[in-house]
Short mmCIF file of the C-alpha atoms (twelve columns), coordinates in Angstrom:
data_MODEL
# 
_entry.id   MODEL 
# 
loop_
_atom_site.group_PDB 
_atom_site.id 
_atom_site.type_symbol 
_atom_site.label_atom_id 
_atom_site.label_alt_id 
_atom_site.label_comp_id 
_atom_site.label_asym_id 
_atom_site.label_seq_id 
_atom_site.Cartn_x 
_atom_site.Cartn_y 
_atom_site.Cartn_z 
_atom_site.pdbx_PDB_model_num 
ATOM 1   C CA . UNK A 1   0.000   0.000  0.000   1 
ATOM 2   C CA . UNK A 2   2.989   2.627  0.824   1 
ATOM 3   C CA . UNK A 3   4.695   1.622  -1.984  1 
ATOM 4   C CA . UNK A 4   1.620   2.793  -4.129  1 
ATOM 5   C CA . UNK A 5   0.713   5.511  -2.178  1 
ATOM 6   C CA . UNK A 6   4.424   6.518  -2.932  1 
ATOM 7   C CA . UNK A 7   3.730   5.725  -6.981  1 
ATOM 8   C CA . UNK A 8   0.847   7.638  -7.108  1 
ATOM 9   C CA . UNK A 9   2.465   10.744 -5.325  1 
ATOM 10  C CA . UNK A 10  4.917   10.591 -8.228  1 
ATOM 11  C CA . UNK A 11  2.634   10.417 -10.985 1 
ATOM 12  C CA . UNK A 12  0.835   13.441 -9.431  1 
ATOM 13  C CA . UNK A 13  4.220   15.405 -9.454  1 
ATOM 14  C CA . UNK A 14  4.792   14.581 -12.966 1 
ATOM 15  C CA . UNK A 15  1.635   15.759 -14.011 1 
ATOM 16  C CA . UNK A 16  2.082   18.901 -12.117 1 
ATOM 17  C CA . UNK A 17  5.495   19.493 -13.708 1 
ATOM 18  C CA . UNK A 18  3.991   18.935 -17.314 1 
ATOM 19  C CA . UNK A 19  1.346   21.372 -16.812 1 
ATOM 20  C CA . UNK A 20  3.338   23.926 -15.404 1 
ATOM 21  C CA . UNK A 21  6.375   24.034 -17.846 1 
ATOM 22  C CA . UNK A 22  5.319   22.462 -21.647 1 
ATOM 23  C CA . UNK A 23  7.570   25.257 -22.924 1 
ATOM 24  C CA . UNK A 24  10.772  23.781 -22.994 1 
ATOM 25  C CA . UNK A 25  12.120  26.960 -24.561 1 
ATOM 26  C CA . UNK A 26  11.636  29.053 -21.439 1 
ATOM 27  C CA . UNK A 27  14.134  28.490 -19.212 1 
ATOM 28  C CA . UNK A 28  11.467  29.013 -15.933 1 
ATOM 29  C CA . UNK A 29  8.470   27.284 -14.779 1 
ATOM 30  C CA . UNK A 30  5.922   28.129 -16.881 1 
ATOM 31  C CA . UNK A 31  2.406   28.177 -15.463 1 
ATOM 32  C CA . UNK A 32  -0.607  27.332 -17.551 1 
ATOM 33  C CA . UNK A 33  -3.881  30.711 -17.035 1 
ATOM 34  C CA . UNK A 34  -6.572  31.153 -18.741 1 
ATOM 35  C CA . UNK A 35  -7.470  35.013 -18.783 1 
ATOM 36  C CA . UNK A 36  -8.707  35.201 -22.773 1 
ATOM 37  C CA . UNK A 37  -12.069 36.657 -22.972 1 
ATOM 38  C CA . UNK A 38  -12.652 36.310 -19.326 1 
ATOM 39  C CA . UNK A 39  -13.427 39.783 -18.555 1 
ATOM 40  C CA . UNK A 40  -16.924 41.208 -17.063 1 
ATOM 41  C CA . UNK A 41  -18.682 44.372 -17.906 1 
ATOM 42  C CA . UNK A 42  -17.901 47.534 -19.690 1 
ATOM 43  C CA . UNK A 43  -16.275 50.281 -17.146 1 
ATOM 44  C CA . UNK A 44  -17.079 53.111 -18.000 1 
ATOM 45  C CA . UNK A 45  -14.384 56.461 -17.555 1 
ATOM 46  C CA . UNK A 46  -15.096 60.299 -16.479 1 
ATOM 47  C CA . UNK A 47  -13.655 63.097 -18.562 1 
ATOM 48  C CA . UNK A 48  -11.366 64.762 -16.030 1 
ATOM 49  C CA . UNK A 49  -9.370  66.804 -18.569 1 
ATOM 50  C CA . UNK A 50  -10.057 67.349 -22.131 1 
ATOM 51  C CA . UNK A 51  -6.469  68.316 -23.359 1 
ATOM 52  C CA . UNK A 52  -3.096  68.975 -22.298 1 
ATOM 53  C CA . UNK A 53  -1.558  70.883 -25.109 1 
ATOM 54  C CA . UNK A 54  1.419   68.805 -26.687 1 
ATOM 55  C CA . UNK A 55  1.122   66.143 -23.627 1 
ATOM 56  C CA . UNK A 56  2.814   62.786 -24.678 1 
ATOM 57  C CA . UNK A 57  3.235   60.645 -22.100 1 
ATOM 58  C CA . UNK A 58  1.530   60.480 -18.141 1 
ATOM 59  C CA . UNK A 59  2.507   59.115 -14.541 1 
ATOM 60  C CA . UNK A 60  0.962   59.230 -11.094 1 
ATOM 61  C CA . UNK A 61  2.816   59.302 -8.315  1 
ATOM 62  C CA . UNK A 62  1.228   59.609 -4.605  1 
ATOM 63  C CA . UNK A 63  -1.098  62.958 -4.722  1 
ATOM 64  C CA . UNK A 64  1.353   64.412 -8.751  1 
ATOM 65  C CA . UNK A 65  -0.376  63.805 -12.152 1 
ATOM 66  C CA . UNK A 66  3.275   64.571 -14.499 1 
ATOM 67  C CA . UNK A 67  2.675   64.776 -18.099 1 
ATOM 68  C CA . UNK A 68  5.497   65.163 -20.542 1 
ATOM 69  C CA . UNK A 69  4.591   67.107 -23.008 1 
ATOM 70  C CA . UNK A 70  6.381   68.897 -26.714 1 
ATOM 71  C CA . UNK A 71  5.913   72.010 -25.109 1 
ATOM 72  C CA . UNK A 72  9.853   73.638 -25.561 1 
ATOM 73  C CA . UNK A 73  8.975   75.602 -22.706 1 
ATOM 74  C CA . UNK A 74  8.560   72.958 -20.321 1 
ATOM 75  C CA . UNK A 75  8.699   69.647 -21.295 1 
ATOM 76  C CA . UNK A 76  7.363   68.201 -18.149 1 
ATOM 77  C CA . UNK A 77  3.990   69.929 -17.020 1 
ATOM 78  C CA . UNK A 78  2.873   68.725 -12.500 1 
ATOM 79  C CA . UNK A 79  -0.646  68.963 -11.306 1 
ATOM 80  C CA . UNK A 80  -2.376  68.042 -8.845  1 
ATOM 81  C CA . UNK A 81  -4.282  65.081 -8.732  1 
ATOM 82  C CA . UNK A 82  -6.876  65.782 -6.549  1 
ATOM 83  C CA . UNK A 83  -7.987  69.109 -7.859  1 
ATOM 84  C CA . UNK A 84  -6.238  68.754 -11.092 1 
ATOM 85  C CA . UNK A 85  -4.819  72.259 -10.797 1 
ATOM 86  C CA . UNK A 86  -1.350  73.138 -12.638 1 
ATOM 87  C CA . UNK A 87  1.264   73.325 -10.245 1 
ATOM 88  C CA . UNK A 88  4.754   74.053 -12.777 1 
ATOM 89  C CA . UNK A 89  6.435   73.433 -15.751 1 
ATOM 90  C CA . UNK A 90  9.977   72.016 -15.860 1 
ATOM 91  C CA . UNK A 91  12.407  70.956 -17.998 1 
ATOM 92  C CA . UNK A 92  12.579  73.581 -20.677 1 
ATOM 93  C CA . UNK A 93  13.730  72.771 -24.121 1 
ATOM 94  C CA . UNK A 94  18.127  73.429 -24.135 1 
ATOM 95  C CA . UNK A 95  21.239  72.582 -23.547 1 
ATOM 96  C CA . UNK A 96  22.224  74.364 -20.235 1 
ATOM 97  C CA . UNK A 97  22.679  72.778 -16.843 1 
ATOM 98  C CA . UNK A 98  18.457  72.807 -15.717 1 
ATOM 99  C CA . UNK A 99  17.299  71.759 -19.129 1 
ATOM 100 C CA . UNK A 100 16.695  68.922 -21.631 1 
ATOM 101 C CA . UNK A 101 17.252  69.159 -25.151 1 
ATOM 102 C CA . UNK A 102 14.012  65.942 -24.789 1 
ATOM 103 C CA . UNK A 103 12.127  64.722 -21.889 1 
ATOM 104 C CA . UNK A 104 11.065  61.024 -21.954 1 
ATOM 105 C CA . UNK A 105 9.810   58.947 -19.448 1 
ATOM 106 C CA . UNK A 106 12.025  55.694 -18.461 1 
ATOM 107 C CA . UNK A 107 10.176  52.563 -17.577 1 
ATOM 108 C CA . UNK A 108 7.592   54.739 -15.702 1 
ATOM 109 C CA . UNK A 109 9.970   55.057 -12.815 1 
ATOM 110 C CA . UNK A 110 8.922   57.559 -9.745  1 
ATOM 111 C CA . UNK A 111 10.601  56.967 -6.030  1 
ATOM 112 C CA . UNK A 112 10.973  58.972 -3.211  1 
ATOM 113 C CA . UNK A 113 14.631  59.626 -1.928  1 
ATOM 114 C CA . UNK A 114 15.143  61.762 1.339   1 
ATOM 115 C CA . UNK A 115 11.145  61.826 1.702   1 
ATOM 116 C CA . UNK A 116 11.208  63.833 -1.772  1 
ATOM 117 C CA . UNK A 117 9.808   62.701 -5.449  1 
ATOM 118 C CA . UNK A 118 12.071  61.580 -7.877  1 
ATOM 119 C CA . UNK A 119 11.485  61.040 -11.452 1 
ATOM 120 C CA . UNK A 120 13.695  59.615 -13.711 1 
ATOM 121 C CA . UNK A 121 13.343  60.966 -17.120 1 
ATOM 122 C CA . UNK A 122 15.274  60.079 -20.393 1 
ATOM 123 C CA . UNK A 123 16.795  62.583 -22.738 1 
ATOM 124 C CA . UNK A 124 18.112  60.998 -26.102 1 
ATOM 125 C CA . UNK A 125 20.090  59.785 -27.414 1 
ATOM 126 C CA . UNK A 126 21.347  57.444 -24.066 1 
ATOM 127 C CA . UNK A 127 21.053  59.698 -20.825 1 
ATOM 128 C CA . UNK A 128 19.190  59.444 -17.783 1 
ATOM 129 C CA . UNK A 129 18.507  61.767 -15.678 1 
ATOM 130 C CA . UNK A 130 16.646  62.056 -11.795 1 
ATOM 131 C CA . UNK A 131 14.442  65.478 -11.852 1 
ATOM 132 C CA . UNK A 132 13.916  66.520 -7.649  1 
ATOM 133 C CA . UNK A 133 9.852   66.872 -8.352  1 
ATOM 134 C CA . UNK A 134 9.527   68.266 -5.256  1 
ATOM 135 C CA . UNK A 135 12.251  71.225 -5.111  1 
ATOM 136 C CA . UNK A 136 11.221  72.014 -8.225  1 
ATOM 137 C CA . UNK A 137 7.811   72.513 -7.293  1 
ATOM 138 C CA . UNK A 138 9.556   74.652 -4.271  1 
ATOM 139 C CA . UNK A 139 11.950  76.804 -6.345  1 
ATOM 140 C CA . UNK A 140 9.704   77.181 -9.455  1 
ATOM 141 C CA . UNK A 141 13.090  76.200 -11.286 1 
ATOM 142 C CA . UNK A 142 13.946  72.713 -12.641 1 
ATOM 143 C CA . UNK A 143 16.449  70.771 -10.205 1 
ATOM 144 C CA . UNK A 144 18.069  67.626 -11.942 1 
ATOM 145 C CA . UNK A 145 20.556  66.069 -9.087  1 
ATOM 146 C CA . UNK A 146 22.523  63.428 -10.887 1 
ATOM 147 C CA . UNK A 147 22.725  62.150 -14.651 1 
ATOM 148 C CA . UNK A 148 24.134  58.561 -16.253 1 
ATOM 149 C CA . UNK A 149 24.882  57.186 -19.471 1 
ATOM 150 C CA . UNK A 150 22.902  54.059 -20.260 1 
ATOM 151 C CA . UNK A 151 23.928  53.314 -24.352 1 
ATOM 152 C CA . UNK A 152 21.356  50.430 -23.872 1 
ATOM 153 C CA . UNK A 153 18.418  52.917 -23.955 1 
ATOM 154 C CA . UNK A 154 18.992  53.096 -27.526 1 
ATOM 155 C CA . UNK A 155 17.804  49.703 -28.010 1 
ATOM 156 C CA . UNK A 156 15.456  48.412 -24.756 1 
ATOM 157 C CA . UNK A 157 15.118  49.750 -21.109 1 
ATOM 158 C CA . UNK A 158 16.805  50.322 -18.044 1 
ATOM 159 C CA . UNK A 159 14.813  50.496 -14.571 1 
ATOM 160 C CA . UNK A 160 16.912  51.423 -11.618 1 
ATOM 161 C CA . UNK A 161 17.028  49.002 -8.236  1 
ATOM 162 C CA . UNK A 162 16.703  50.024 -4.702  1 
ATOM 163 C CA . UNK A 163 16.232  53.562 -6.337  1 
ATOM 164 C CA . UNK A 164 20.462  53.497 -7.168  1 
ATOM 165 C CA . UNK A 165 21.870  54.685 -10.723 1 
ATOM 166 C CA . UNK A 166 24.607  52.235 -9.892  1 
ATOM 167 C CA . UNK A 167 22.194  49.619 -8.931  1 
ATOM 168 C CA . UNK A 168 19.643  48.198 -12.691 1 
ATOM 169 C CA . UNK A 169 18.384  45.916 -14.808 1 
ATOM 170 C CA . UNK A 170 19.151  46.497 -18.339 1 
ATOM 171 C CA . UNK A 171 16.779  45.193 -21.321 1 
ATOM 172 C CA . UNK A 172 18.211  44.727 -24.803 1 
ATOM 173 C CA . UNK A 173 15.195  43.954 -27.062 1 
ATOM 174 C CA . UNK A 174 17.948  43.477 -29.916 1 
ATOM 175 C CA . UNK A 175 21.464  42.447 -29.420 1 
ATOM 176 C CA . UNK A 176 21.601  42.137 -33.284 1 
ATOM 177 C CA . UNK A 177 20.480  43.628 -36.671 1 
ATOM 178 C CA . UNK A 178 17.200  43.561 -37.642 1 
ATOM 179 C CA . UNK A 179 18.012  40.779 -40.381 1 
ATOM 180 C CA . UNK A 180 20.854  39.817 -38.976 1 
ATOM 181 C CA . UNK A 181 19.517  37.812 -35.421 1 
ATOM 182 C CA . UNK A 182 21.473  34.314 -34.982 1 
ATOM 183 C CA . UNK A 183 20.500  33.554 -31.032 1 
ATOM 184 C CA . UNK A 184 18.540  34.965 -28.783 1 
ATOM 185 C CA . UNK A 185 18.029  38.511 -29.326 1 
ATOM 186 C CA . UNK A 186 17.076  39.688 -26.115 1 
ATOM 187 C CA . UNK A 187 19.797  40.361 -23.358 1 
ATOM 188 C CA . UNK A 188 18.547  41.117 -19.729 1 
ATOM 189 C CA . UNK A 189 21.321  42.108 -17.718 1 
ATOM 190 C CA . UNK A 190 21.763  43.097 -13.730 1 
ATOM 191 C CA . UNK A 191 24.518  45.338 -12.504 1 
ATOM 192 C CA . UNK A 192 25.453  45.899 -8.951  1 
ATOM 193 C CA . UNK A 193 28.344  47.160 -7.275  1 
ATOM 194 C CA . UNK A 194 30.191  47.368 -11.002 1 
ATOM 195 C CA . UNK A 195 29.550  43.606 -11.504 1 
ATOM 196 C CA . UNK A 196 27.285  42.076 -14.050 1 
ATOM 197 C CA . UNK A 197 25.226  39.094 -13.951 1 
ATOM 198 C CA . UNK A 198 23.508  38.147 -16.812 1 
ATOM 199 C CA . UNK A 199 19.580  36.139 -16.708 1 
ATOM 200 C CA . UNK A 200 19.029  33.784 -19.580 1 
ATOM 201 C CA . UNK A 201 15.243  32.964 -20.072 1 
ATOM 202 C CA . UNK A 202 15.370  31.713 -23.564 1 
ATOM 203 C CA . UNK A 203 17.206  28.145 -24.607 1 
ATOM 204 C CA . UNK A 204 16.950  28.295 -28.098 1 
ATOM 205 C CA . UNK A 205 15.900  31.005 -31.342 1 
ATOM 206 C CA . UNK A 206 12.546  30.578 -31.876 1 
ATOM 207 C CA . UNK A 207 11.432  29.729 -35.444 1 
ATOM 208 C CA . UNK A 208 9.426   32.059 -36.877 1 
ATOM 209 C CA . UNK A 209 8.052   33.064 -40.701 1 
ATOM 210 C CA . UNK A 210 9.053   36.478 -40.438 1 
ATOM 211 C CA . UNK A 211 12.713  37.586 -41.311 1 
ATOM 212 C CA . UNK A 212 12.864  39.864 -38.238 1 
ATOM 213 C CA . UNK A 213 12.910  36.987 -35.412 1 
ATOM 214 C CA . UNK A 214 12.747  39.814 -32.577 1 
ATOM 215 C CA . UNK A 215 9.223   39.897 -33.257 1 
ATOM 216 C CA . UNK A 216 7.523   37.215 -30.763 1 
ATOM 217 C CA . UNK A 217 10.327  38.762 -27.874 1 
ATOM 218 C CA . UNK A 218 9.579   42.896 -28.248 1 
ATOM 219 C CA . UNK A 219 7.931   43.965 -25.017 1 
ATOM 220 C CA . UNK A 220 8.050   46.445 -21.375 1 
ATOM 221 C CA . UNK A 221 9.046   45.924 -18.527 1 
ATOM 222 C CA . UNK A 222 7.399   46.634 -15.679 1 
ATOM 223 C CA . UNK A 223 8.236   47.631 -11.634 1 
ATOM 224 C CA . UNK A 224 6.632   47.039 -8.818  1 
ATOM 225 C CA . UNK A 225 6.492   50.292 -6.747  1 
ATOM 226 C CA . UNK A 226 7.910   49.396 -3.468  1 
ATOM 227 C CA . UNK A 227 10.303  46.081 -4.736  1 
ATOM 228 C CA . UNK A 228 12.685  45.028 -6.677  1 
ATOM 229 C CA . UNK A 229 10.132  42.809 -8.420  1 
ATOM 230 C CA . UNK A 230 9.894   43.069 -12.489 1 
ATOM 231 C CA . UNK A 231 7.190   42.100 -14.947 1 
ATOM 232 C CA . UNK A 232 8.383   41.540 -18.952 1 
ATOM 233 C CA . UNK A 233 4.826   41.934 -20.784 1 
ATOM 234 C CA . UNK A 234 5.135   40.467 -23.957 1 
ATOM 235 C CA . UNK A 235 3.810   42.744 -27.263 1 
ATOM 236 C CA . UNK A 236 3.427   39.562 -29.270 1 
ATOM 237 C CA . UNK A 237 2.487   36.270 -27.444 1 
ATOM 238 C CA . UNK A 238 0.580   35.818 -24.405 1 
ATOM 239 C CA . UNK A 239 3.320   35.730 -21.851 1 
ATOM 240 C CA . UNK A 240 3.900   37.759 -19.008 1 
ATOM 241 C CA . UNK A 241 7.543   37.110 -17.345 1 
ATOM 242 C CA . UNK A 242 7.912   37.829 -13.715 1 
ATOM 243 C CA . UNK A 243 11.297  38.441 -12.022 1 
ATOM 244 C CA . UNK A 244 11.945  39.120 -8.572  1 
ATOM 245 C CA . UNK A 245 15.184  40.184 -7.891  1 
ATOM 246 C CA . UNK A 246 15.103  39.822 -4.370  1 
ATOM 247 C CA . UNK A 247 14.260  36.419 -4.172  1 
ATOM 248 C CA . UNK A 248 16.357  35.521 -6.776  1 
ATOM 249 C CA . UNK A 249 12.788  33.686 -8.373  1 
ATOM 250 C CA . UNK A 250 11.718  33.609 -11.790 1 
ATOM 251 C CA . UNK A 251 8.460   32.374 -13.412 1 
ATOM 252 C CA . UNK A 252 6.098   32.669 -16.397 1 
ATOM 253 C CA . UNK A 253 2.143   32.505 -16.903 1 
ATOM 254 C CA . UNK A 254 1.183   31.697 -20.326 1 
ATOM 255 C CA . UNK A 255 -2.361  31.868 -21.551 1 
ATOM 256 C CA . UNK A 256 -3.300  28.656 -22.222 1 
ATOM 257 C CA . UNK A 257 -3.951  27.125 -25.834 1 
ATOM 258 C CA . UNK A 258 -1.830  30.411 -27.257 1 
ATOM 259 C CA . UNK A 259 1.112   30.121 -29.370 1 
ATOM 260 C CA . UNK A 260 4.028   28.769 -27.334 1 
ATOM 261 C CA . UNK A 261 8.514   29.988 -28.112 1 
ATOM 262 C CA . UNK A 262 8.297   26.017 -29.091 1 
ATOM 263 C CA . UNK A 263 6.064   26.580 -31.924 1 
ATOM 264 C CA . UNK A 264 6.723   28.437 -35.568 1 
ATOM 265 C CA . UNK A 265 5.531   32.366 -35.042 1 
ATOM 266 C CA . UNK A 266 3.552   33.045 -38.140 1 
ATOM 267 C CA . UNK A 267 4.489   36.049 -39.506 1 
ATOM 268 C CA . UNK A 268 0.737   37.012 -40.437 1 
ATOM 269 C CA . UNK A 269 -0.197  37.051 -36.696 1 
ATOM 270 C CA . UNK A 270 2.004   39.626 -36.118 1 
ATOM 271 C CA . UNK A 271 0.206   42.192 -38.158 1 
ATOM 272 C CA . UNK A 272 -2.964  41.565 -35.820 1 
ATOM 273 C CA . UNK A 273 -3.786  43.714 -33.014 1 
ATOM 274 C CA . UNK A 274 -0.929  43.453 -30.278 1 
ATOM 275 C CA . UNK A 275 -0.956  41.090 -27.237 1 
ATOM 276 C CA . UNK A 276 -0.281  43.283 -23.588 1 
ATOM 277 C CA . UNK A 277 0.417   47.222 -24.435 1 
ATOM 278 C CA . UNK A 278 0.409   49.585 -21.500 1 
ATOM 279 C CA . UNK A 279 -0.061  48.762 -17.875 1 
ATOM 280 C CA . UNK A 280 -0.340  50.193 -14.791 1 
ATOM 281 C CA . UNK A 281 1.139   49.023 -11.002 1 
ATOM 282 C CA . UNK A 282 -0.355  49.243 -7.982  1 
ATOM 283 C CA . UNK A 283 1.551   47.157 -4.525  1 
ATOM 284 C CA . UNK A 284 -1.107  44.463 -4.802  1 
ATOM 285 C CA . UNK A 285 -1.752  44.669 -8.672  1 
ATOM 286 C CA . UNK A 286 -0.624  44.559 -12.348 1 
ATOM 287 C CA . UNK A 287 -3.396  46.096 -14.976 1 
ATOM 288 C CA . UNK A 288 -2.702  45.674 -18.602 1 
ATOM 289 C CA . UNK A 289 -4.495  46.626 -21.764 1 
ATOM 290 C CA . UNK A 290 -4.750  43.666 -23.477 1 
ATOM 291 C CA . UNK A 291 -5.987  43.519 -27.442 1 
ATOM 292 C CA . UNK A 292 -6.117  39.730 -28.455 1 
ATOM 293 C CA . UNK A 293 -10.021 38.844 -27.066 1 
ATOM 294 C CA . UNK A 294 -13.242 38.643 -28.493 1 
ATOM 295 C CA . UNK A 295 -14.232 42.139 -27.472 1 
ATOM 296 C CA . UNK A 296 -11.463 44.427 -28.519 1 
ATOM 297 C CA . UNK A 297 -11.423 42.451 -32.072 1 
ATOM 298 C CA . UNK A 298 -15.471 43.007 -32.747 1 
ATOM 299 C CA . UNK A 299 -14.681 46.760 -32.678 1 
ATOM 300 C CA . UNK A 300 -14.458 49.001 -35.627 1 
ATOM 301 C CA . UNK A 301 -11.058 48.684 -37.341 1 
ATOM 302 C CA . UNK A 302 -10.410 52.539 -36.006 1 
ATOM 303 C CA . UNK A 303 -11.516 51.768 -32.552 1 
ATOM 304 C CA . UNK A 304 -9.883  48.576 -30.899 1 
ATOM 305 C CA . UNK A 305 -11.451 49.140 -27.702 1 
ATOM 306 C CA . UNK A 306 -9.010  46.882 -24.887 1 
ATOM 307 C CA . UNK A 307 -9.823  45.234 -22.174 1 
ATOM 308 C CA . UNK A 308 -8.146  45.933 -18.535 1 
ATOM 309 C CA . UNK A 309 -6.946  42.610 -17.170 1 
ATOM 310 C CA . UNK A 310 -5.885  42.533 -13.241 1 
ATOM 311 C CA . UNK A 311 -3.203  40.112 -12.347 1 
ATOM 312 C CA . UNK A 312 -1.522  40.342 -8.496  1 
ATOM 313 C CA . UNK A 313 2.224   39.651 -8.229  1 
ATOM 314 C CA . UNK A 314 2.205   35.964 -7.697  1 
ATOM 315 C CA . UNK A 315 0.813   35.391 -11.613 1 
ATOM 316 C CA . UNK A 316 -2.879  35.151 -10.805 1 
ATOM 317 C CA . UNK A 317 -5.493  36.378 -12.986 1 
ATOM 318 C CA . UNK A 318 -7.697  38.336 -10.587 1 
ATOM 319 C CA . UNK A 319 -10.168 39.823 -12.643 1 
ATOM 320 C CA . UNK A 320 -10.608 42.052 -15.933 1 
ATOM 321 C CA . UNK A 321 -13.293 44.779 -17.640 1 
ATOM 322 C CA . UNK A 322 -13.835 45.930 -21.146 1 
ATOM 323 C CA . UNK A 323 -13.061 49.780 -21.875 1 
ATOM 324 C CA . UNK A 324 -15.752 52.059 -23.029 1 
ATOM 325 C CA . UNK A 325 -13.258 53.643 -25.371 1 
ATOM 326 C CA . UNK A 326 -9.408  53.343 -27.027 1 
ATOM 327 C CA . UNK A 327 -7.044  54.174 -24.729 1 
ATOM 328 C CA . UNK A 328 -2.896  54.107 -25.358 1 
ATOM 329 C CA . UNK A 329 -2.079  54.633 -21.398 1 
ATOM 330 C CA . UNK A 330 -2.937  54.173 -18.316 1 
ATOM 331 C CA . UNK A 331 -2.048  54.798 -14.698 1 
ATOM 332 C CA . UNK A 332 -3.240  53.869 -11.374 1 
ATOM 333 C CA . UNK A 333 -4.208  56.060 -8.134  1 
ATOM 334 C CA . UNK A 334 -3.537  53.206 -5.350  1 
ATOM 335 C CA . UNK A 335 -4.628  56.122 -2.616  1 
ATOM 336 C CA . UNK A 336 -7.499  56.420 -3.957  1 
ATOM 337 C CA . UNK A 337 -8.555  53.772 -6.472  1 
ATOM 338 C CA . UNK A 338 -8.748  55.217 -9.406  1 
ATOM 339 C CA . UNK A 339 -7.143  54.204 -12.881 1 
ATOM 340 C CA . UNK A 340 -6.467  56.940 -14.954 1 
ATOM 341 C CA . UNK A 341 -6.732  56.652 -18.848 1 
ATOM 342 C CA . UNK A 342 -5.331  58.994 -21.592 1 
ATOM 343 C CA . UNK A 343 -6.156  58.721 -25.618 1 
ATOM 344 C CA . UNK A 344 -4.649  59.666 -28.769 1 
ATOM 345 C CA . UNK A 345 -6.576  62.835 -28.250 1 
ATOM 346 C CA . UNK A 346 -5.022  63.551 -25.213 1 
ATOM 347 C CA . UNK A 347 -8.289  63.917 -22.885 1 
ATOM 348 C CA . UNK A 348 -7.761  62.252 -19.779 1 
ATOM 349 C CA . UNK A 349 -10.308 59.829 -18.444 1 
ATOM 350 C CA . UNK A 350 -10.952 58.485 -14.849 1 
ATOM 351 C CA . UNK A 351 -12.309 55.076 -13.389 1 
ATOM 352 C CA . UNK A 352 -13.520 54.394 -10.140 1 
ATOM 353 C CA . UNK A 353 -12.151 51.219 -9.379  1 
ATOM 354 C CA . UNK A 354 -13.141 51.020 -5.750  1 
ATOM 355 C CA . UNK A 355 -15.535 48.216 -5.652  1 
ATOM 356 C CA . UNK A 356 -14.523 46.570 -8.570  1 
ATOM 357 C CA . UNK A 357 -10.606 45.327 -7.912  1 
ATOM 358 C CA . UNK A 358 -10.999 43.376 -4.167  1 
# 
């Protein structure tokens, strides 16, 4: 009977193994979801602003709204985000000490340091620079305490650890040409302390129809805002890569049925709508736009309304909406529950999300 008992126990392992890693390409368990057309009701937003002129880009951070913006004279416009009221523009269009000849966003990343805002902002063609958000809301003038050279912005994304310059994970989305990939040509990289230590996710190129292979590996990363805890969402397959840093523990969710790195990616796919787009992070929650259901693919060719899905840290599908409308970004008020949306139009729309996310 124990000997059984013990057989069974085995078998049951097995099994468990199979379904949680069939991906033999992905160096990580892989763990089996199924979040495709799952989602409930249509949410439906509040007009809170109807333009920002120029705006390009948006982040929340604790009570800020910042909005980047082509405005020469200040590139990076703070309000308010409980009254919405303008509060300073920063970063004017230049070369001298206080200014940026761009202003870009980097991986969405906003800390505090010495109990004042950060924000790390990116000026082409490789430099990255921390803006003090809150003494230059103090002066009226912009305050940038440090800059660093990161070449790799050129080609993927760097998000800074423990909130240290000297301390990141780099993300090559193309170690190669175009044309010209023979491996894997992603490159995820950690430096500490001026060492290196390379992650390798990927065993093998994966075969694909199209002549540019980086197509099934383009995506975002994505930080949690109190860890050192990283989510890769995937712009062409329906992965989502989780990496905490910390813990030195890596895993995948994968929807299930969806094309797999061990399968052929057909290059026709990849001119359909994309996978996971923007998301935003709360300390509980990841929310993605997602394009690939039922709902977002009934819509008018000029619409491609997403839906919101809601994972939590651990890889668990928690719940998900339809939008009422096409939204490129989003961003999430964890104070006071509220996802923020912005358009192509660049009206701002807000979502009540109290009751809905538990």
């Amino acid at each position: 009977m124990k000997q059984r008992h013990c057989c069974f126990l085995v078998v049951l392992i097995s099994l468990f193994t199979m379904s949680c890693n069939r991906d033999p390409n992905i160096q990580v368990d892989v763990r089996e979801v199924d979040f495709l057309n799952k989602t409930g009701n249509v949410i439906e937003g509040k007009l809170v602003k109807s333009e920002i002129l120029g705006s390009t880009d948006i982040i929340v951070f604790d009570t800020l709204l910042m909005v980047t913006t082509s405005n020469p004279e200040g590139q990076l416009q703070v309000f308010s985000l409980n009254s919405l009221e303008y509060l300073g523009s920063f970063c004017k269009q230049g070369r001298a000490k206080n200014e940026m000849v761009k202003a870009m966003f980097a991986s969405e990343q906003v800390y505090y340091k010495n109990d004042h805002v950060i924000l790390v902002l990116f000026e082409p063609p490789s430099t990255l620079k921390e803006i003090n958000i809150t003494a230059s809301l103090q002066s009226g003038n912009t305050k940038i305490i440090s800059s660093q050279e990161c070449p790799v912005m050129a080609t993927g994304e760097v998000v800074f650890l423990d909130n240290d310059l000297n301390y990141r994970f780099e993300y090559e989305r193309n170690i190669f040409g175009i044309n010209e990939v023979t491996g894997i040509p992603t490159r995820y990289t950690v430096y500490k302390d001026r060492k290196k230590k390379e992650l390798k996710f990927f065993k093998t190129l994966m075969n694909t129809e199209s002549p540019n292979k980086t197509l099934p590996y383009i995506g975002c990363l994505h930080k949690h805002p109190h860890r050192n805890f990283l989510v890769h969402s995937f712009l062409n397959m329906d992965y989502l890569l989780f990496m905490d840093l910390d813990a030195d523990k890596y895993f995948a969710i994968h929807q299930k049925g969806s094309i797999t790195f061990n399968d052929t990616y057909v290059h026709s796919k990849s001119q359909m709508t994309p996978h996971f787009t923007d998301a935003a992070k709360s300390s509980e929650y990841l929310m993605f736009l997602y394009r690939q259901g039922e709902y977002t693919q009934k819509t008018t060719a000029d619409n491609f309304y997403p839906e919101l899905l809601v994972f939590d840290w651990d890889g668990n599908y928690i719940t998900g909406f339809k939008m009422d409308r096409k939204l490129n970004r989003i961003e999430y008020d964890e104070i006071n529950k509220v996802l923020y949306g912005r358009n192509i139009e660049e009206e701002l729309y807000a979502y009540d999300m109290e009751n809905l996310i538990p």
